[in-house]
C-alpha positions as CSV (number, residue, x, y, z in Angstrom):
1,X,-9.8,45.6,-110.9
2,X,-9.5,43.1,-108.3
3,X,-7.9,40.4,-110.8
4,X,-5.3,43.7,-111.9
5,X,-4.3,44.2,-108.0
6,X,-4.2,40.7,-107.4
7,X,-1.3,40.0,-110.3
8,X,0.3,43.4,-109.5
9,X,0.9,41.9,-105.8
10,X,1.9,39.2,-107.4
11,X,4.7,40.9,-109.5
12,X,5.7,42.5,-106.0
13,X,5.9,39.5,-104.1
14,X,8.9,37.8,-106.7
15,X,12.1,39.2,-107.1
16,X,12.1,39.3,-110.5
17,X,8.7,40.8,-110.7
18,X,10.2,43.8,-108.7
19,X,12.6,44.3,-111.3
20,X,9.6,44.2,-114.2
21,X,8.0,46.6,-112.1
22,X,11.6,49.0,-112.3
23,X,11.7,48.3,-115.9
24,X,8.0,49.5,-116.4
25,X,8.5,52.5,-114.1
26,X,11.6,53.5,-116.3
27,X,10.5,53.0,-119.8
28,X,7.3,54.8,-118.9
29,X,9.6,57.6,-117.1
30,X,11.4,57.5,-120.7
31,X,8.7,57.8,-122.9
32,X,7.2,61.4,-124.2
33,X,4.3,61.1,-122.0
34,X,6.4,60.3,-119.0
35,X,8.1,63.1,-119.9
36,X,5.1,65.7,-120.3
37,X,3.2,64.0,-117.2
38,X,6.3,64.9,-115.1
39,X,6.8,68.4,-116.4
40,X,3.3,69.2,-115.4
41,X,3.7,67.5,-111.9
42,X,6.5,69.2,-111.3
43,X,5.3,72.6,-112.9
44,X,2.5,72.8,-110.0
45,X,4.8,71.0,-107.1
46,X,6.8,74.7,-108.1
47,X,3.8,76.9,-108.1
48,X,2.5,75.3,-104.7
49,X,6.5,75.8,-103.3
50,X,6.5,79.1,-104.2
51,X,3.4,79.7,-102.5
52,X,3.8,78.2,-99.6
53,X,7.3,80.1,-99.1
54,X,5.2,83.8,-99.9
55,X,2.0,82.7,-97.7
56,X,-0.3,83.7,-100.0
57,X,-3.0,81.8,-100.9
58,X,-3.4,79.1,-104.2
59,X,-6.6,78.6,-105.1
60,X,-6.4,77.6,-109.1
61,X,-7.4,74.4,-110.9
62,X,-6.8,73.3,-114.7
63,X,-10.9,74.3,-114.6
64,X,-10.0,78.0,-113.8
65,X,-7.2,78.3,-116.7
66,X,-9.6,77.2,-119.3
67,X,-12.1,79.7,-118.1
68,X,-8.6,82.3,-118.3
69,X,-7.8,80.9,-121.5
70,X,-11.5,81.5,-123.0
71,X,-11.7,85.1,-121.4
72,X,-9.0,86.1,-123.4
73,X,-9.9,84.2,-126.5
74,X,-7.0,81.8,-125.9
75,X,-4.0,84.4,-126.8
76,X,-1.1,86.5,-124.6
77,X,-3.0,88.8,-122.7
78,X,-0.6,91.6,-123.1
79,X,0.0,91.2,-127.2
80,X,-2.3,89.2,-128.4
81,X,-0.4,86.4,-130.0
82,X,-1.5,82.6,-129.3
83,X,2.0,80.7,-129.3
84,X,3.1,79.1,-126.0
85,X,0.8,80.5,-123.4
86,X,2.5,80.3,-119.9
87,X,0.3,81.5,-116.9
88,X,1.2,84.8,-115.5
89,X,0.7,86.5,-112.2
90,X,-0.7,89.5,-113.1
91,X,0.0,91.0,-109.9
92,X,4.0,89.5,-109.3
93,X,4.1,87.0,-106.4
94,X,6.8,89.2,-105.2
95,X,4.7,92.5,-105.2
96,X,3.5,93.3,-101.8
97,X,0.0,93.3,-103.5
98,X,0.1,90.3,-105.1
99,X,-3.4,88.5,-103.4
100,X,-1.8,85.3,-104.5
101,X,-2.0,82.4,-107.3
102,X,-6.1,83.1,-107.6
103,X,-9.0,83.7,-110.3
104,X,-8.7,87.3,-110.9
105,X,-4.8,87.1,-110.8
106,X,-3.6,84.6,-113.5
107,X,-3.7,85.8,-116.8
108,X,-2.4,83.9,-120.4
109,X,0.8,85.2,-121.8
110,X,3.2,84.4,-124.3
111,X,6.6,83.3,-123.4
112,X,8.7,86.7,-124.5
113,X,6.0,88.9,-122.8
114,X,6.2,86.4,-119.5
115,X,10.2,86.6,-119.5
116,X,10.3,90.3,-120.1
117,X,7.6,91.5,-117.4
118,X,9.5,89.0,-114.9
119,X,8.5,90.3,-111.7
120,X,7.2,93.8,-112.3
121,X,4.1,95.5,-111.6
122,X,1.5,95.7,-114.3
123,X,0.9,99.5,-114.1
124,X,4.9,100.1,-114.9
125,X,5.2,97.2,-117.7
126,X,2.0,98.0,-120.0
127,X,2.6,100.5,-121.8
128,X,-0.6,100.5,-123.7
129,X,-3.1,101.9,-120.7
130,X,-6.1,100.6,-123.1
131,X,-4.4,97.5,-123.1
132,X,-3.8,97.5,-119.2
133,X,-7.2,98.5,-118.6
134,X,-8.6,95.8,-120.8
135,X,-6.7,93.1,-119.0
136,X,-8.3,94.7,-115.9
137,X,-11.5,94.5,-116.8
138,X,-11.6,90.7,-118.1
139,X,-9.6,89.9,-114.4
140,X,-12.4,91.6,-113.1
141,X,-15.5,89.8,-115.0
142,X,-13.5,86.4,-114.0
143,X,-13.5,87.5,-110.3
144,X,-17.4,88.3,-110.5
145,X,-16.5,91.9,-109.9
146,X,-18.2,92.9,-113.4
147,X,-20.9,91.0,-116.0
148,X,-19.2,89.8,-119.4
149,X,-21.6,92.5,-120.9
150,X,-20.1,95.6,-119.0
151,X,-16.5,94.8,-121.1
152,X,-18.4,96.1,-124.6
């Protein structure tokens, strides 16, 4: 590690190591895994933004999706399908009791369902009241409101 800092500085400390360093930066920025690194930075900077504009409180970690994801076998909460999960508010931020981006809140859902509930309540978009209380109940097992056994 030491030896790695030590030629970094190194690179720093020239001229023309300060442009290897911009070329680095920029190929890497380039690159597909630039590309998917910065779409995930920038997909929680948004999250946090958002939160921090509506006050409420953002308590969820990669740890707490895959503990979503496994709840609801890894497929749209709302239809059941397993392409392109996006992570959906259950409760809309924008709802007045929406207790924020938490465990309990978050559920997977597939990009058509996510685009068409947008920003409305639950209760009003579900039209399938076994499916709405189903979602319910998992949200509820992952808050520790219910045992996984209670759901059969």
């Amino acid at each position: 590690r030491k030896k790695a800092r030590d030629g970094r500085a190194k690179l720093r400390a020239s001229s023309s190591g300060k442009q290897k360093i911009k070329q680095e930066r920029k190929r890497y920025a380039q690159s597909e895994l630039g590309k998917n690194t910065k779409r995930a930075s920038s997909r929680v900077h948004n999250a946090k933004r958002r939160q921090r504009k509506t006050g409420l409180p953002f308590a969820w970690t990669n740890a707490d999706w895959l503990d979503c994801l496994g709840a609801f076998g890894g497929a749209c909460a709302y239809c059941g399908s397993p392409n392109e999960l996006h992570q959906d508010h259950f409760i809309p931020l924008s709802h007045p009791d929406c207790p924020g981006t938490v465990v309990g809140n978050m559920v997977p859902a597939c990009g058509p369902c996510n685009l068409s509930k947008g920003a409305k309540h639950p209760s009003s978009w579900v039209a399938d009241e076994v499916a709405f209380t189903r979602i319910d109940r998992t949200l509820r097992v992952l808050r520790g409101e219910l045992q996984a056994e209670d759901l059969a």
